[in-house]
PDB file of N, CA, C and O in Angstrom:
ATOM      1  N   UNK A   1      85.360 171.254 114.837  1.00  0.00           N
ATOM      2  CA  UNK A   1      85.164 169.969 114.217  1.00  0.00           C
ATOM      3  C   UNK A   1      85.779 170.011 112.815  1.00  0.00           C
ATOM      4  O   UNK A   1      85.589 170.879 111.963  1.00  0.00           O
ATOM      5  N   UNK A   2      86.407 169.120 112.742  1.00  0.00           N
ATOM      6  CA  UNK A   2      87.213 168.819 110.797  1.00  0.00           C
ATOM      7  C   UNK A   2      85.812 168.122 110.026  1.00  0.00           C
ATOM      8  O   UNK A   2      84.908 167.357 110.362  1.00  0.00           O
ATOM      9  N   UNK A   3      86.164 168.774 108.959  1.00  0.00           N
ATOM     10  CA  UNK A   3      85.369 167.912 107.788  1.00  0.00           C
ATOM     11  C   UNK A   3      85.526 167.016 106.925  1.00  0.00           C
ATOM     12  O   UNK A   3      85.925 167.365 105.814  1.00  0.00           O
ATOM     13  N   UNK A   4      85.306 165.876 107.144  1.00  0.00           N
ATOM     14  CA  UNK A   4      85.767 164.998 106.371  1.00  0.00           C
ATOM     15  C   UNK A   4      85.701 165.047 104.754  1.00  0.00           C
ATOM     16  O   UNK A   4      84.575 165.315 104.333  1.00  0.00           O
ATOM     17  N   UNK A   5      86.725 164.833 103.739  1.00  0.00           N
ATOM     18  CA  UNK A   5      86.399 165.407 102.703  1.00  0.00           C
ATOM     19  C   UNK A   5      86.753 164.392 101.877  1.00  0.00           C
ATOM     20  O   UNK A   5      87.661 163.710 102.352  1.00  0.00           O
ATOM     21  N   UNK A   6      86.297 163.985 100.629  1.00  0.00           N
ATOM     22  CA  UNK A   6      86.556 162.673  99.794  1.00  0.00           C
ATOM     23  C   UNK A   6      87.664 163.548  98.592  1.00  0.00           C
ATOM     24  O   UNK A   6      87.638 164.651  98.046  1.00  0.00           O
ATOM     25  N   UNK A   7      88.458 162.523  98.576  1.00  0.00           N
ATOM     26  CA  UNK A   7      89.728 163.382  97.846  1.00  0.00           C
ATOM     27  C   UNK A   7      89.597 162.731  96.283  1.00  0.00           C
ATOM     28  O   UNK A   7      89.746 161.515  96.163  1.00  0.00           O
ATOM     29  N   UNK A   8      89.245 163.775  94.788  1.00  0.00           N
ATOM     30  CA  UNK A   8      89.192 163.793  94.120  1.00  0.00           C
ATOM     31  C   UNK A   8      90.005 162.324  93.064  1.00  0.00           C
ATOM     32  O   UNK A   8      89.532 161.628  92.166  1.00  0.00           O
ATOM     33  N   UNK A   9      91.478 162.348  93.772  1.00  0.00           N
ATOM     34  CA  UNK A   9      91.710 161.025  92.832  1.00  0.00           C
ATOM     35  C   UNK A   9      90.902 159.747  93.537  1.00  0.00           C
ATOM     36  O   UNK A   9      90.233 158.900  92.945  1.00  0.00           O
ATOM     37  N   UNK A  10      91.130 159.838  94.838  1.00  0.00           N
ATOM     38  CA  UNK A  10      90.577 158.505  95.382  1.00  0.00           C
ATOM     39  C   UNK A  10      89.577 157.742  94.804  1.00  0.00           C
ATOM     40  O   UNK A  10      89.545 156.599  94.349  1.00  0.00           O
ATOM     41  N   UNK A  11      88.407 159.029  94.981  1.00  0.00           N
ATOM     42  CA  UNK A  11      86.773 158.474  94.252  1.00  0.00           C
ATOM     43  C   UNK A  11      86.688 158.202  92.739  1.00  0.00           C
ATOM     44  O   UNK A  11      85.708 157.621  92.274  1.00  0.00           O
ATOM     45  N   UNK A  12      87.992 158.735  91.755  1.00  0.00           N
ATOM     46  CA  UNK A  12      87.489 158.342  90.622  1.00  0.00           C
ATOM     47  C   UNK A  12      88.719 157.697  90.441  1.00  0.00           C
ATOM     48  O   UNK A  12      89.003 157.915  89.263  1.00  0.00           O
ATOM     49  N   UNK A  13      89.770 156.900  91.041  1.00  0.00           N
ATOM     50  CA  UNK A  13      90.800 155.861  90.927  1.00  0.00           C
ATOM     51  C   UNK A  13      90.469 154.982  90.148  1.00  0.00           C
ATOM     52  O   UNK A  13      91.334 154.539  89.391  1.00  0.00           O
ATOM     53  N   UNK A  14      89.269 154.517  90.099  1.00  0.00           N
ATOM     54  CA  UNK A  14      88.463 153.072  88.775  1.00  0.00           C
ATOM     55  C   UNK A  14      87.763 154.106  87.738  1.00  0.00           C
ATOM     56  O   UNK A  14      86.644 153.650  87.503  1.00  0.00           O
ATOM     57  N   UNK A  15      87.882 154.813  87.320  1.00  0.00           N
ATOM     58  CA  UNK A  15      87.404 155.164  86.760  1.00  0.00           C
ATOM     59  C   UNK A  15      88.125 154.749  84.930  1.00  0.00           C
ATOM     60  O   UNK A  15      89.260 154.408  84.596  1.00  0.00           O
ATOM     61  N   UNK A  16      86.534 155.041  83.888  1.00  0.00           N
ATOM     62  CA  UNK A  16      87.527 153.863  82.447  1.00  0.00           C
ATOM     63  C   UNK A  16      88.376 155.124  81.970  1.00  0.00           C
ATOM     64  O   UNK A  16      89.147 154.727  81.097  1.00  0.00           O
ATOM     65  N   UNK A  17      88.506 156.216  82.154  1.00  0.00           N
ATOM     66  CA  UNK A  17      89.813 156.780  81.597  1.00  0.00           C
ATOM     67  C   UNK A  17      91.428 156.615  82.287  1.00  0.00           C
ATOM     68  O   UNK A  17      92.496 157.038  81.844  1.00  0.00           O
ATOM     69  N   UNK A  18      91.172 155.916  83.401  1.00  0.00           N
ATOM     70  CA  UNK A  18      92.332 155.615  83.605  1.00  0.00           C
ATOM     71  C   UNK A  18      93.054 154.315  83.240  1.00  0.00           C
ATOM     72  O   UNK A  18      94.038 153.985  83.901  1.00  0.00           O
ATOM     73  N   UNK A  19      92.655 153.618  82.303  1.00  0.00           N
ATOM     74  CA  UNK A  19      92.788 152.241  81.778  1.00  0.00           C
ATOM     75  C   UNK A  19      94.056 152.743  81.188  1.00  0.00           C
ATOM     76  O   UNK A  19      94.307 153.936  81.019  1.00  0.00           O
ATOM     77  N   UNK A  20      94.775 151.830  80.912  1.00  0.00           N
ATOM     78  CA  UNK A  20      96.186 151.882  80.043  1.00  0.00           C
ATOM     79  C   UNK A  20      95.812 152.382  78.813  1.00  0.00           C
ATOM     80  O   UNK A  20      94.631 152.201  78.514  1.00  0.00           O
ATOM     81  N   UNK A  21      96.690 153.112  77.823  1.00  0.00           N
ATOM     82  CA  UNK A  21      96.447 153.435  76.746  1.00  0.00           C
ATOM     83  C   UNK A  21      96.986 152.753  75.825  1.00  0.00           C
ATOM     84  O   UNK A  21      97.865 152.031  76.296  1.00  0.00           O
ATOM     85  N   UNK A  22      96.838 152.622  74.479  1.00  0.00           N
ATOM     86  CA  UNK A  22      97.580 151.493  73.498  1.00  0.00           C
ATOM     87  C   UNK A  22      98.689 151.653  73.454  1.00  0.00           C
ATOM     88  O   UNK A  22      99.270 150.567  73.466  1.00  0.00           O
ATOM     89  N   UNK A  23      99.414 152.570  73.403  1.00  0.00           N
ATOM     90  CA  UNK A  23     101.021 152.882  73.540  1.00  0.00           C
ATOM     91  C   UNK A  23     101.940 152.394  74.254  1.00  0.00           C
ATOM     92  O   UNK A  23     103.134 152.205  74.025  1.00  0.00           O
ATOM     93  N   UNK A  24     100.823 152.057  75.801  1.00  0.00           N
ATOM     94  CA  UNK A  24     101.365 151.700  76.882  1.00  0.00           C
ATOM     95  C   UNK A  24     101.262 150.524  76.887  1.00  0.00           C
ATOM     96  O   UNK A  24     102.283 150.038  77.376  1.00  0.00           O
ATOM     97  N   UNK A  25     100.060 149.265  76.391  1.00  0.00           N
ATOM     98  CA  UNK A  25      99.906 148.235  76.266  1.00  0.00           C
ATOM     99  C   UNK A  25     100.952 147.852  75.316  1.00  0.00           C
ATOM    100  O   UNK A  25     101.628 146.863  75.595  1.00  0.00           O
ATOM    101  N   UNK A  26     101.233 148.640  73.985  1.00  0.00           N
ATOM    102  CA  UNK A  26     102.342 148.213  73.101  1.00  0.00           C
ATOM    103  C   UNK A  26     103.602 148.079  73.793  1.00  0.00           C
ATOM    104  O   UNK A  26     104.465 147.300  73.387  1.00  0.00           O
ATOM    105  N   UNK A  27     103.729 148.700  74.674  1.00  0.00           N
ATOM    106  CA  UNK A  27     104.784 149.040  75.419  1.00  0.00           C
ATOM    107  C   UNK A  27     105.687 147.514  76.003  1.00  0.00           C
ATOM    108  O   UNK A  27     106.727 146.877  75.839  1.00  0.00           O
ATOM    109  N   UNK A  28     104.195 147.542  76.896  1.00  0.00           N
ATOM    110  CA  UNK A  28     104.565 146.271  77.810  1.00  0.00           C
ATOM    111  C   UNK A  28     104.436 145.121  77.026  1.00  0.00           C
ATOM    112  O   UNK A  28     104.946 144.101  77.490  1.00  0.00           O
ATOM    113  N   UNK A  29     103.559 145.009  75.342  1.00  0.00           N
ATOM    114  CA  UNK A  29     103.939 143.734  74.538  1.00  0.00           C
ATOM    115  C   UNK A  29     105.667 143.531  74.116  1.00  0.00           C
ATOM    116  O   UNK A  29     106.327 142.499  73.997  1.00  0.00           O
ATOM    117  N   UNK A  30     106.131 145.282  73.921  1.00  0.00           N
ATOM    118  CA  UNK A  30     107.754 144.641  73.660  1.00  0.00           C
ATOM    119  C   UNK A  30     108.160 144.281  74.533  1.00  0.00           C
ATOM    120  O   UNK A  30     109.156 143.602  74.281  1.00  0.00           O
ATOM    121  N   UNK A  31     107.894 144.360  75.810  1.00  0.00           N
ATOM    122  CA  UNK A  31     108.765 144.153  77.074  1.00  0.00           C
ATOM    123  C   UNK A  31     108.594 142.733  77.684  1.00  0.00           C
ATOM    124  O   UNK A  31     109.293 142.174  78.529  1.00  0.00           O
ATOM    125  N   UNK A  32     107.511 142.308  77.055  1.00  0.00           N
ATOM    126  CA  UNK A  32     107.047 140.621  77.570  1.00  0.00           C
ATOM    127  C   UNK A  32     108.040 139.824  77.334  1.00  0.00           C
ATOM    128  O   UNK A  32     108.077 138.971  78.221  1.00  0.00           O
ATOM    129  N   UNK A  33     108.782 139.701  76.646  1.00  0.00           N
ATOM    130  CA  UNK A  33     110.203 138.508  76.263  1.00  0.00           C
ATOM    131  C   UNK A  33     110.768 138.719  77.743  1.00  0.00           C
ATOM    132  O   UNK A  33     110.755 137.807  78.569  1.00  0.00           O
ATOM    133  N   UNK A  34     111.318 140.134  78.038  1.00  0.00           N
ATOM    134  CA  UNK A  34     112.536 140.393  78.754  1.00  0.00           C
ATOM    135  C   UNK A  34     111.759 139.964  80.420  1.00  0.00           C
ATOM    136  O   UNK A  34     112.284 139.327  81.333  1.00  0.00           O
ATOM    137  N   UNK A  35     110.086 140.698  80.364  1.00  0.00           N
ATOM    138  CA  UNK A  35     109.383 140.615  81.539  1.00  0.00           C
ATOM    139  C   UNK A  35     109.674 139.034  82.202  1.00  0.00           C
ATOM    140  O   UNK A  35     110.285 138.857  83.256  1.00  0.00           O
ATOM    141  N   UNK A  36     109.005 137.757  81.206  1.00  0.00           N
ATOM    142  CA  UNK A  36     109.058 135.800  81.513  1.00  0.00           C
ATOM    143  C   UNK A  36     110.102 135.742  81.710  1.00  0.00           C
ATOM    144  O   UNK A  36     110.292 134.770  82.442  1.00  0.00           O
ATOM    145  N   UNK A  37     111.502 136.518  81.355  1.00  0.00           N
ATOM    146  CA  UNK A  37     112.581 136.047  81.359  1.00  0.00           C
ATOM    147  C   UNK A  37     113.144 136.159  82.961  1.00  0.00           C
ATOM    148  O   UNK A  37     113.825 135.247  83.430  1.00  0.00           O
ATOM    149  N   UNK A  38     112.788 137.382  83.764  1.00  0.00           N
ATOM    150  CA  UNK A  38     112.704 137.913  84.475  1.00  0.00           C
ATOM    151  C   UNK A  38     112.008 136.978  85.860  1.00  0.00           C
ATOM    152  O   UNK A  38     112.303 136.917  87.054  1.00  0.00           O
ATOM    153  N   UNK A  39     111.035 136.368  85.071  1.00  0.00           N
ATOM    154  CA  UNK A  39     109.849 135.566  86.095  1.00  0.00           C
ATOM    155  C   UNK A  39     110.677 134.171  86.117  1.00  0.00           C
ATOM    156  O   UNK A  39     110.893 133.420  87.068  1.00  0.00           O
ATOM    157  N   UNK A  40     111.104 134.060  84.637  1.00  0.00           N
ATOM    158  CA  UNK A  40     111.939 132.435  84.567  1.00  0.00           C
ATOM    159  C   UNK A  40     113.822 132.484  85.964  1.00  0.00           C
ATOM    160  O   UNK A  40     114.508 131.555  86.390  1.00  0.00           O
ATOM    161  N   UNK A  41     113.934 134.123  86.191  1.00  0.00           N
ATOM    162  CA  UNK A  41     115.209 133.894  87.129  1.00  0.00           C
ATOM    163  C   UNK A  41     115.031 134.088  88.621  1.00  0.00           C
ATOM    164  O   UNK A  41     115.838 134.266  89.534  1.00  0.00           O
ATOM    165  N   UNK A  42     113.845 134.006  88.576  1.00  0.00           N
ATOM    166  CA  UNK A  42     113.347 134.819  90.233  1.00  0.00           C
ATOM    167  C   UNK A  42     112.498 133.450  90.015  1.00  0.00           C
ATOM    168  O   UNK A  42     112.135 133.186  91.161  1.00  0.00           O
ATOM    169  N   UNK A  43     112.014 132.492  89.204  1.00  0.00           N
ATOM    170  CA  UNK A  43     111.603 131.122  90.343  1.00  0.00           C
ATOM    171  C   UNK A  43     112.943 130.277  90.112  1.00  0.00           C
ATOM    172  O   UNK A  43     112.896 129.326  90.892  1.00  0.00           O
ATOM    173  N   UNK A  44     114.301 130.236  89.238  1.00  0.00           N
ATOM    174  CA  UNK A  44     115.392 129.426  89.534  1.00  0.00           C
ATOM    175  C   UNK A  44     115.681 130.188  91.308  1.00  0.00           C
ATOM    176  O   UNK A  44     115.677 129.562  92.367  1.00  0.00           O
ATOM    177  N   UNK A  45     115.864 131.399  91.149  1.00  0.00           N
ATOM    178  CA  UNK A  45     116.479 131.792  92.500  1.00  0.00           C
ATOM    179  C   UNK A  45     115.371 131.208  93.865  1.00  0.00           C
ATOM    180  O   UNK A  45     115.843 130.816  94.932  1.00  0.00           O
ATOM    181  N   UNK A  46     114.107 131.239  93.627  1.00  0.00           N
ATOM    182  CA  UNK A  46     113.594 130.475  94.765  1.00  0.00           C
ATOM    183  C   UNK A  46     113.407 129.527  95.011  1.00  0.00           C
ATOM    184  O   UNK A  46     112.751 129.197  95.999  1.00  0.00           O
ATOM    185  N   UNK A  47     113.946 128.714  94.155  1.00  0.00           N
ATOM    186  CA  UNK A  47     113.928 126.945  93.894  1.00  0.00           C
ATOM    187  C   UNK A  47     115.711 127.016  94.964  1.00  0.00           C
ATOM    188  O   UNK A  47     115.847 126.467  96.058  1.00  0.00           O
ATOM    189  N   UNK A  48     116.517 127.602  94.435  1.00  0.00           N
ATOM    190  CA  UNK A  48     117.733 127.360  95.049  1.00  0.00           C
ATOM    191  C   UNK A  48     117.725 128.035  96.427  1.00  0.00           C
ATOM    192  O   UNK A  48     118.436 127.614  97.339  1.00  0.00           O
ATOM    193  N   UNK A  49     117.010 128.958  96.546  1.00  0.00           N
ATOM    194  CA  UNK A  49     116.647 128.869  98.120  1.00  0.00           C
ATOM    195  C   UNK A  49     116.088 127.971  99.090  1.00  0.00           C
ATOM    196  O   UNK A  49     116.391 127.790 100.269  1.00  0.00           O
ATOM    197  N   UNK A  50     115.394 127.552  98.512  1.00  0.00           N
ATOM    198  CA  UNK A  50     114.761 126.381  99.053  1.00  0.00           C
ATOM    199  C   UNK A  50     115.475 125.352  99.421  1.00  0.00           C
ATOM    200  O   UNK A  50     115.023 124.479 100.163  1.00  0.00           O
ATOM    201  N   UNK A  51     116.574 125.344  98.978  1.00  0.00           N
ATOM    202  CA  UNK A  51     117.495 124.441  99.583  1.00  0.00           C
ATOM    203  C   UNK A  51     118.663 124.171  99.264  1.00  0.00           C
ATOM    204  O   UNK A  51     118.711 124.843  98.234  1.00  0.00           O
ATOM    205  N   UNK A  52     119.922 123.580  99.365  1.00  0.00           N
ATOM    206  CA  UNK A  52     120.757 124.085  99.606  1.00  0.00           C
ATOM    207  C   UNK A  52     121.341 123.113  97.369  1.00  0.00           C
ATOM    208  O   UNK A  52     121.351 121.961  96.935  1.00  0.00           O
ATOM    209  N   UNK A  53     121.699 124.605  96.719  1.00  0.00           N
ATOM    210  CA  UNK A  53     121.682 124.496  95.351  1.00  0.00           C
ATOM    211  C   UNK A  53     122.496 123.348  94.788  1.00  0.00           C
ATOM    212  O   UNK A  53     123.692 123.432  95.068  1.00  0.00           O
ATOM    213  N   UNK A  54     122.084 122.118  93.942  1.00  0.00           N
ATOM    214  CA  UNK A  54     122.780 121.255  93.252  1.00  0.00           C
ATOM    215  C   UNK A  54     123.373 122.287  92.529  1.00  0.00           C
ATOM    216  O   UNK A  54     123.556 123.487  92.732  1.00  0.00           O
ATOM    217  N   UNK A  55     123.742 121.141  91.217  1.00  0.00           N
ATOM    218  CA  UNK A  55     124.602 121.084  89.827  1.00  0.00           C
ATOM    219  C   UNK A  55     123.396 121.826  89.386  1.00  0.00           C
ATOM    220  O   UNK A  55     123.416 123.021  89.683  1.00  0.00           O
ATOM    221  N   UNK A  56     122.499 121.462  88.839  1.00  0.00           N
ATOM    222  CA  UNK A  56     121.312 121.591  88.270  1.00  0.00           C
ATOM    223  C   UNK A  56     120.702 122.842  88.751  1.00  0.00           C
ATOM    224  O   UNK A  56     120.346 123.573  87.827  1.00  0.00           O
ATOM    225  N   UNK A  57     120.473 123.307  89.967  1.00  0.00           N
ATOM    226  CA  UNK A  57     119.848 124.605  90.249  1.00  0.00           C
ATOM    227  C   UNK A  57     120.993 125.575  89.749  1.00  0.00           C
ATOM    228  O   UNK A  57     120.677 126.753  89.584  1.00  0.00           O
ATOM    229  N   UNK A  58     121.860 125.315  89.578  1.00  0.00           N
ATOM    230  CA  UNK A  58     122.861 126.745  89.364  1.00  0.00           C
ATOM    231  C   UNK A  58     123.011 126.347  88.214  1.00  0.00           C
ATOM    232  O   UNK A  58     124.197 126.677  88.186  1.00  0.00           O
ATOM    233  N   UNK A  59     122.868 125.968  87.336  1.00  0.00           N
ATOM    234  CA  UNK A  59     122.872 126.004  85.747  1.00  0.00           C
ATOM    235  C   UNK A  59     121.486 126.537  85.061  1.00  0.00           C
ATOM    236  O   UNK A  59     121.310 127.138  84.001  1.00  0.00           O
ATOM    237  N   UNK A  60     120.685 126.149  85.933  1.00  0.00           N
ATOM    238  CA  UNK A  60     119.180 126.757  85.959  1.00  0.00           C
ATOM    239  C   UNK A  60     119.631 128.055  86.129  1.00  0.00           C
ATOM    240  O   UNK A  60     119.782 128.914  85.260  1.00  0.00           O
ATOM    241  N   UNK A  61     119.825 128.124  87.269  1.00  0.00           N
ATOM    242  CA  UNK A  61     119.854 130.152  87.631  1.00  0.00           C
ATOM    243  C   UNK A  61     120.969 130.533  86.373  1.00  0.00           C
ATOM    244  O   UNK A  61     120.453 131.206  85.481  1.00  0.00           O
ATOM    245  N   UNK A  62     122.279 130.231  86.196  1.00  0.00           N
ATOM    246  CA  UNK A  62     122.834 130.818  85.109  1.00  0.00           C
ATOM    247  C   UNK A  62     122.217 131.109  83.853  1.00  0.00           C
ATOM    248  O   UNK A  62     122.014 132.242  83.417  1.00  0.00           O
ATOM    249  N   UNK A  63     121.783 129.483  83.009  1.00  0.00           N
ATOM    250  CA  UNK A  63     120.898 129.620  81.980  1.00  0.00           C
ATOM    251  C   UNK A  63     119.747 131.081  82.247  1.00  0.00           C
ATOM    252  O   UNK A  63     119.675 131.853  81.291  1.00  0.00           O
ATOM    253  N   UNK A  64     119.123 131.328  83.170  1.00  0.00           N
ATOM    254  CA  UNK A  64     117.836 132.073  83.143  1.00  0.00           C
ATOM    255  C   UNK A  64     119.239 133.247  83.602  1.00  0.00           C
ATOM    256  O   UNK A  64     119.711 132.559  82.696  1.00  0.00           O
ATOM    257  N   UNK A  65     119.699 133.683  83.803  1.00  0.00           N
ATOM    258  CA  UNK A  65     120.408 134.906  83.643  1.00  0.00           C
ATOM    259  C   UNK A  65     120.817 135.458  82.448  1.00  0.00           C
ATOM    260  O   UNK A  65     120.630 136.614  82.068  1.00  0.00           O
ATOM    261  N   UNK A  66     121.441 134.477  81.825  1.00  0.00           N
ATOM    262  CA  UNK A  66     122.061 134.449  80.836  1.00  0.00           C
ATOM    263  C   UNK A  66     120.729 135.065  79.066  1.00  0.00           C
ATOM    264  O   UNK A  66     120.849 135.696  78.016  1.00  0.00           O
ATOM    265  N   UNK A  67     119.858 134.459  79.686  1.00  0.00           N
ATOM    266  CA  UNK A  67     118.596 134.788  78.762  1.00  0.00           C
ATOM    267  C   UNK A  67     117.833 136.409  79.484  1.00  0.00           C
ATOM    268  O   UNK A  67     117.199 137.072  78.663  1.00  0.00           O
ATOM    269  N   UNK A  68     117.884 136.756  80.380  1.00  0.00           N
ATOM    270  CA  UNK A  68     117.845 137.901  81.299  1.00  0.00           C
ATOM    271  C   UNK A  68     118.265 138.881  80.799  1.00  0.00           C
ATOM    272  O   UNK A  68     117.603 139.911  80.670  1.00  0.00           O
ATOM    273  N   UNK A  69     119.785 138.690  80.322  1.00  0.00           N
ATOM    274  CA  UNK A  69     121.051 139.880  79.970  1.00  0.00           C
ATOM    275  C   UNK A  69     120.892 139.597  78.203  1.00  0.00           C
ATOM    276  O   UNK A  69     121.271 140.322  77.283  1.00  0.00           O
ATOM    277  N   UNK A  70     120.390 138.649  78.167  1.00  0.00           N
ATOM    278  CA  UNK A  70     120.150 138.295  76.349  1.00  0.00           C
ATOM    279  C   UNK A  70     118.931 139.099  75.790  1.00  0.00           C
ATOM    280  O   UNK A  70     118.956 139.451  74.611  1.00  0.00           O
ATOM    281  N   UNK A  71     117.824 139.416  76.621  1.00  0.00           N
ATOM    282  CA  UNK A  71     116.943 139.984  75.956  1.00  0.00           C
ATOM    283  C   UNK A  71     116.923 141.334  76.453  1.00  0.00           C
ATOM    284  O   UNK A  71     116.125 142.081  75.886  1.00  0.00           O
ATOM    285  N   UNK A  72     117.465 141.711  77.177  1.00  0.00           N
ATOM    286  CA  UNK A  72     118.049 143.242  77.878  1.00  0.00           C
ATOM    287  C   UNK A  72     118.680 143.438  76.398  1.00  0.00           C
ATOM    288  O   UNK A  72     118.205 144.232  75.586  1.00  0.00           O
ATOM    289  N   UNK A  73     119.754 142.659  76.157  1.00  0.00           N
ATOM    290  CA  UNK A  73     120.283 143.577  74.754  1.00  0.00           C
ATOM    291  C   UNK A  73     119.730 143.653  74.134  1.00  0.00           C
ATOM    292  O   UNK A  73     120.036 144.556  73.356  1.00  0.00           O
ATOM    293  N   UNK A  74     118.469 142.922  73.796  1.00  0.00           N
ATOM    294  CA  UNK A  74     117.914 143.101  72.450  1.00  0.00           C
ATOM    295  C   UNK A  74     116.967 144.240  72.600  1.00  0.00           C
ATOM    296  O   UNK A  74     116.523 144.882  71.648  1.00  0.00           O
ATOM    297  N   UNK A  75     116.675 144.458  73.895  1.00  0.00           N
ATOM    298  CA  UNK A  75     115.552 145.576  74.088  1.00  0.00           C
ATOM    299  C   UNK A  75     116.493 146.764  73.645  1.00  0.00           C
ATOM    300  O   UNK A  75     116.306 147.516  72.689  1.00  0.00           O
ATOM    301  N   UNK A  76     117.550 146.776  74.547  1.00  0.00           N
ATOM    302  CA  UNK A  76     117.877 147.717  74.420  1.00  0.00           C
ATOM    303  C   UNK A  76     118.481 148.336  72.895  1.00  0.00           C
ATOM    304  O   UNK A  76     118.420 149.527  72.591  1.00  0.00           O
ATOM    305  N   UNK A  77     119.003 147.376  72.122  1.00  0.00           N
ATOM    306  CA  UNK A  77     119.046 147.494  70.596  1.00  0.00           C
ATOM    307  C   UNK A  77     118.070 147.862  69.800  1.00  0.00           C
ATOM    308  O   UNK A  77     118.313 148.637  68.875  1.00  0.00           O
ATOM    309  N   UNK A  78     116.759 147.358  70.024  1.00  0.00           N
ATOM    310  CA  UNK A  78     115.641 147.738  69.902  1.00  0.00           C
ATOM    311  C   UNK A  78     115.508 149.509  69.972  1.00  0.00           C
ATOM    312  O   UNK A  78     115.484 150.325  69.051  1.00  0.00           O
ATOM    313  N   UNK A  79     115.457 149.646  71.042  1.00  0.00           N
ATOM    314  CA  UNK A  79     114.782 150.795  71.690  1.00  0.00           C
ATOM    315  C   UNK A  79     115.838 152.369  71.237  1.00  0.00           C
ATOM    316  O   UNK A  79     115.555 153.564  71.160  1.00  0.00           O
ATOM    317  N   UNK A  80     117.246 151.486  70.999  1.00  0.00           N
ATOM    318  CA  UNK A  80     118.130 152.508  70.466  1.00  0.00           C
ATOM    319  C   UNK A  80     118.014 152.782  69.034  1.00  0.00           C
ATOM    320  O   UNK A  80     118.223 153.922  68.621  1.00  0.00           O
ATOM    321  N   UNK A  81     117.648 151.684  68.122  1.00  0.00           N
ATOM    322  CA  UNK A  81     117.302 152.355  66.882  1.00  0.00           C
ATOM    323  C   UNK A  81     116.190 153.157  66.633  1.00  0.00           C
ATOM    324  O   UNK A  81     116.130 154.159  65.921  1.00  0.00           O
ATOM    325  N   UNK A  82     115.189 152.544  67.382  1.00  0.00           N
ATOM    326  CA  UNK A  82     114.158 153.273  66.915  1.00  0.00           C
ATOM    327  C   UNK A  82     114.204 154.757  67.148  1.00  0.00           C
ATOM    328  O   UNK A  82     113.740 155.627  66.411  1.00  0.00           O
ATOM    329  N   UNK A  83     114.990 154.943  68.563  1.00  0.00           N
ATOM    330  CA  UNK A  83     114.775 156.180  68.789  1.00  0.00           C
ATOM    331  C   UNK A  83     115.495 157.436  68.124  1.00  0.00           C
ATOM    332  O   UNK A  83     115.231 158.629  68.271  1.00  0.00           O
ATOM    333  N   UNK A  84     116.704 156.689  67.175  1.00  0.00           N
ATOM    334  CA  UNK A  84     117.612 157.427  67.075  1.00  0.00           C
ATOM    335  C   UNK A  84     116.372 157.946  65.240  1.00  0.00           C
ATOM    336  O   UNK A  84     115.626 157.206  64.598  1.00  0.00           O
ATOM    337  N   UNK A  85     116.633 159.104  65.069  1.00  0.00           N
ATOM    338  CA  UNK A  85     115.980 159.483  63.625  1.00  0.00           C
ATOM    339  C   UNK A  85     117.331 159.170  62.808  1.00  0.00           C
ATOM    340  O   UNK A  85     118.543 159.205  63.023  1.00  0.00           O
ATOM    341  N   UNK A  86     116.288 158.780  61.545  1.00  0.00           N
ATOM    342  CA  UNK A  86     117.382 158.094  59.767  1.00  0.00           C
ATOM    343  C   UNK A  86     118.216 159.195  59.883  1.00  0.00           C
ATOM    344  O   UNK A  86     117.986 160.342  60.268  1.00  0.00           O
ATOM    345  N   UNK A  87     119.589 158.455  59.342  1.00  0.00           N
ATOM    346  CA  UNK A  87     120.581 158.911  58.193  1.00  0.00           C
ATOM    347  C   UNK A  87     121.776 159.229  59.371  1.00  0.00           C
ATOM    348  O   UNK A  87     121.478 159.220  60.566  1.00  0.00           O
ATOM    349  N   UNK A  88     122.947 159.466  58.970  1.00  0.00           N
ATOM    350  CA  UNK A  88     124.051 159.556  59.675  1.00  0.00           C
ATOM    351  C   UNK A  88     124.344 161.364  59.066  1.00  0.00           C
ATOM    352  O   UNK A  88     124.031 161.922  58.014  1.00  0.00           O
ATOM    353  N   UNK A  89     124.964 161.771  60.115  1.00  0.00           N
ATOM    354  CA  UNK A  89     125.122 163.468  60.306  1.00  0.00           C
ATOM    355  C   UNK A  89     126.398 163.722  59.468  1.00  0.00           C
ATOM    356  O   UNK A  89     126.848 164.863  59.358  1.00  0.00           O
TER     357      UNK A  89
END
């Protein structure tokens, strides 16, 4: 006969030390611009699925791309200064 056995992460999966940590919450506050922007091109793209795309749905989907690849740079401008340490070599 096997023994059924309760597996250590399972039972404490809710547990409050596994809550996000502030670093990580800071994290995802810089990332919120780029995150809506993200949400704003994935409902143009299911609006233009829905049927077959005007003038207007594809200026929609461009516009929300266009703001997509706009806050990608800024993250990523972001994320490159900070990481780089002061002063030039």
């Amino acid at each position: 006969m096997e023994h059924i056995v309760t597996v250590q992460d399972t039972v404490t999966a809710f547990a409050d030390w596994i809550e996000p940590t502030a670093a990580e919450l800071d994290a995802i506050e810089e990332e919120m611009p780029l995150i809506l922007a993200d949400v704003d091109l994935i409902d143009a793209q299911i609006i233009a699925l829905d049927r077959t795309p005007n003038e207007l749905d594809t200026r929609r989907t461009r516009r929300a791309l266009a703001r997509v690849l706009a806050e990608r740079a800024v993250l990523a401008n972001r994320t490159a200064t900070e990481s780089l340490p002061g002063g030039a070599a």
